[in-house]
C-alpha positions as CSV (number, residue, x, y, z in Angstrom):
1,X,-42.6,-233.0,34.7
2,X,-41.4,-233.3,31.0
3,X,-38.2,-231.1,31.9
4,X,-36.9,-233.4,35.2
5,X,-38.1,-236.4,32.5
6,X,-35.7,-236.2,30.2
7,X,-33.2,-235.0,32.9
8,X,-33.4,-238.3,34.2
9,X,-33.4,-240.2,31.2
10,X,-30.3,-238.6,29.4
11,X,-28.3,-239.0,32.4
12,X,-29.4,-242.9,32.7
13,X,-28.2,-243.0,29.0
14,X,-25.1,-241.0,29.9
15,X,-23.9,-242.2,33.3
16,X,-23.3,-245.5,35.1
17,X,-24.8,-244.4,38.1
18,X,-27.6,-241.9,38.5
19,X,-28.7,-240.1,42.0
20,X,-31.5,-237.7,41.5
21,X,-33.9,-236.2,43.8
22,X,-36.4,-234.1,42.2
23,X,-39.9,-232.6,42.5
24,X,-41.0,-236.0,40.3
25,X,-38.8,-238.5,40.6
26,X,-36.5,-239.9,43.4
27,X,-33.3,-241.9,42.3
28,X,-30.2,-243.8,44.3
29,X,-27.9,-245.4,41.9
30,X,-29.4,-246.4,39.2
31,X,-27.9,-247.3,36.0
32,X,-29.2,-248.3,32.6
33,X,-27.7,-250.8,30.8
34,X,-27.0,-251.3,28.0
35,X,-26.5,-248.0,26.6
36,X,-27.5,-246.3,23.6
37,X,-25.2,-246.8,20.3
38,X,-25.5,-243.6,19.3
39,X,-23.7,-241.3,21.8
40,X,-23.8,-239.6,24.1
41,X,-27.2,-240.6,23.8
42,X,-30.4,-240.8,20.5
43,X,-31.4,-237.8,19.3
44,X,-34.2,-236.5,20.5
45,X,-37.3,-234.4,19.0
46,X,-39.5,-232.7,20.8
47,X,-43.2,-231.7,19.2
48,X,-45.0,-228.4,20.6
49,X,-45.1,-225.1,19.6
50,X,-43.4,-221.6,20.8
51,X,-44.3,-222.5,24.2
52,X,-41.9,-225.6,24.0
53,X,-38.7,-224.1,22.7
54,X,-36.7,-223.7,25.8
55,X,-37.5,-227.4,26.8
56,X,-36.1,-228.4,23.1
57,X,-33.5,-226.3,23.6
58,X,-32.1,-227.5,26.8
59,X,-32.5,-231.3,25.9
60,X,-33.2,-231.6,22.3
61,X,-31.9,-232.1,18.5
62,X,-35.1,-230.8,17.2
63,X,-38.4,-229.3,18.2
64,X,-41.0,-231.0,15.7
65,X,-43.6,-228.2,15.5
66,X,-47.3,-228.0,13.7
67,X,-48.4,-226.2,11.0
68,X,-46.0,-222.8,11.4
69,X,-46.6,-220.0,9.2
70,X,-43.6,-218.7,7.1
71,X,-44.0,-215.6,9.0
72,X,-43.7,-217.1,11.8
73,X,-40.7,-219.2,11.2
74,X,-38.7,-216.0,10.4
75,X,-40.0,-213.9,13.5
76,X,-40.8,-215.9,16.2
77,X,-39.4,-219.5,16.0
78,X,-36.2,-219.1,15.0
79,X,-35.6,-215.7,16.5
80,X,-36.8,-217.5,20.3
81,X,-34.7,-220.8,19.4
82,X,-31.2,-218.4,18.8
83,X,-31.8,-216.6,22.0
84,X,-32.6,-220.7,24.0
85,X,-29.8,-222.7,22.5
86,X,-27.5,-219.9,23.2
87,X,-28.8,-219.8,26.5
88,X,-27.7,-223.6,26.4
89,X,-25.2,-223.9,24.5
90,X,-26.9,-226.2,22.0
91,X,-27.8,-226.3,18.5
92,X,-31.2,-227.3,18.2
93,X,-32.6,-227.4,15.1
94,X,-36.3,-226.9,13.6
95,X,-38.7,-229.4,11.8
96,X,-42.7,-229.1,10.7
97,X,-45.3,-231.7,10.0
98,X,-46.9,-230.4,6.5
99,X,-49.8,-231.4,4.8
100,X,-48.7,-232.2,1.1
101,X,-50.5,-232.1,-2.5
102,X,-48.8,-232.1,-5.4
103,X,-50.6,-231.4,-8.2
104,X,-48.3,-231.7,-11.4
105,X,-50.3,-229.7,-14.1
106,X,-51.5,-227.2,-12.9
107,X,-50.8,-224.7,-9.9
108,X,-53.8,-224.7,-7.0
109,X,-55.0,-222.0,-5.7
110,X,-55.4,-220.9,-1.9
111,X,-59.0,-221.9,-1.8
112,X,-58.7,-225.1,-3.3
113,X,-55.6,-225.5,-0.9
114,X,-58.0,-224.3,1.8
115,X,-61.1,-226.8,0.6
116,X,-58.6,-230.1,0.2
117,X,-57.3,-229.3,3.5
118,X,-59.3,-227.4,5.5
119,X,-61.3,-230.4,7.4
120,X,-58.1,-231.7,8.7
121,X,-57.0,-228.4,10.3
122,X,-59.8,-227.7,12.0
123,X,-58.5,-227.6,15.5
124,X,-57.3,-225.0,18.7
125,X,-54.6,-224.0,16.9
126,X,-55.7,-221.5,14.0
127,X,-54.6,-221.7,10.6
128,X,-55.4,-220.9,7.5
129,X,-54.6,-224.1,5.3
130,X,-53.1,-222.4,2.4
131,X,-50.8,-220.7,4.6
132,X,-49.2,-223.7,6.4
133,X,-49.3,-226.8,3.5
134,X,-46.8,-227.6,1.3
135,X,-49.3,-227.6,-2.2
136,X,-49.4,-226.5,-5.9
137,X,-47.7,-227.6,-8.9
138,X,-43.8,-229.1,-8.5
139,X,-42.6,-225.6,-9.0
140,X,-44.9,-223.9,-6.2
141,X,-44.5,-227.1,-3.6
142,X,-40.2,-226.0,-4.0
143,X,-40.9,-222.8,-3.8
144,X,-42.6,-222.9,-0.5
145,X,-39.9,-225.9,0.6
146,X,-37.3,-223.3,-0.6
147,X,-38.8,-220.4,1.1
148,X,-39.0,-222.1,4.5
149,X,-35.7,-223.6,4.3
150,X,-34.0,-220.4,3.6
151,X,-36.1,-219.1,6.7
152,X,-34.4,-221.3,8.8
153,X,-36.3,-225.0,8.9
154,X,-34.1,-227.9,8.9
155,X,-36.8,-230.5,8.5
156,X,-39.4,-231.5,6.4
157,X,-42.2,-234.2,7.8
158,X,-44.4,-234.5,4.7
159,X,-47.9,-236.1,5.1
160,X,-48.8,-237.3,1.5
161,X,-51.8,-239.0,2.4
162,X,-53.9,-236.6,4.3
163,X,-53.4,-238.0,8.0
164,X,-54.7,-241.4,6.3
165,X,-57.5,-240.4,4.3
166,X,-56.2,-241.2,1.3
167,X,-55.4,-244.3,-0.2
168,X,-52.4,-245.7,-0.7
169,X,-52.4,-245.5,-4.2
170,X,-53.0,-241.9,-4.5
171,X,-49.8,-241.3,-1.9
172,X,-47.5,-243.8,-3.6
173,X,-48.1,-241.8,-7.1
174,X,-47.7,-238.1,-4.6
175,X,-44.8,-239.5,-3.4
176,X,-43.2,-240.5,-6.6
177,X,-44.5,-237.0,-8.2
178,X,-42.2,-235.8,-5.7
179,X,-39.2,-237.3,-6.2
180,X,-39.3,-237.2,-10.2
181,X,-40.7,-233.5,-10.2
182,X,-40.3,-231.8,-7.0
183,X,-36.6,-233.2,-5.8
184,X,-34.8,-232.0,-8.9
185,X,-35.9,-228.4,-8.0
186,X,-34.7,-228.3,-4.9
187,X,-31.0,-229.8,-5.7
């Protein structure tokens, strides 16, 4: 259903009259007015894992995934996402939702990284929290940022405050820990 979806709704953005018959939904000249600023139409980011590549592909800017090892970045994402967007013709790009902790004295190690974490990530898809999070000292936050950027991630959505379980004092001083300590590494 998602596939014929956003068939459907990036033609309404695109064209001034849209005739669709599909398995989902049944269209006679519709239009959409007025249309998107940005053109030919928003971009749009798709969240899923492996499973939801070709979809991205075919129809995305990005594919927003969860929690991807490094690993897997470099032999399954963007190996897959190569072969779909030149199946395509697209360049669709790759972004991750990470955990953050910045810690700026000291470096953390994978099972206090697994401890801080681990309650959050306790769900069907299995990780091990040290493996996926973006944590340490300034110097091992970059380094991981580095390491999956030169693995091929574009995008960087970083949860500071522990899907809301922090205050938001404690993120507004993570946050600013990152841009005094953390951005100048990465530049």
């Amino acid at each position: 259903i998602a596939d014929e979806q956003l068939e459907v709704i990036t033609r309404l953005w695109t064209e001034d009259s849209v005739t669709h018959a599909g398995k989902f939904y049944r269209l006679t000249g519709v239009s959409l007015d007025p249309k998107p600023v940005q053109k030919p139409y928003p971009p749009i980011w798709w969240g899923g894992r492996q499973k939801s590549i070709p979809r991205a592909a075919r129809y995305c800017e990005f594919i927003n995934t969860l929690w991807p090892t490094l690993d897997e970045v470099r032999s399954e994402y963007i190996p897959q996402l190569e072969r779909e967007t030149a199946r395509w013709g697209t360049r669709t790009g790759l972004a991750s939702w990470f955990y953050c902790r910045i810690t700026p004295e000291r470096e953390m190690s994978g099972g206090e990284i697994n401890e801080w974490f681990g309650d959050l990530m306790e769900m069907e898809v299995q990780v091990v929290p040290s493996q996926v999070t973006l944590a340490g000292s300034p110097e091992q936050f970059a380094t991981m940022v580095r390491a999956y950027r030169d693995a091929g991630m574009q995008h960087f959505v970083l949860d500071f405050q522990r899907h809301g379980l922090d205050d938001h004092r404690t993120t507004l001083a993570q946050m600013e820990v990152f841009v005094e300590k953390v951005v100048p590494l990465l530049e």
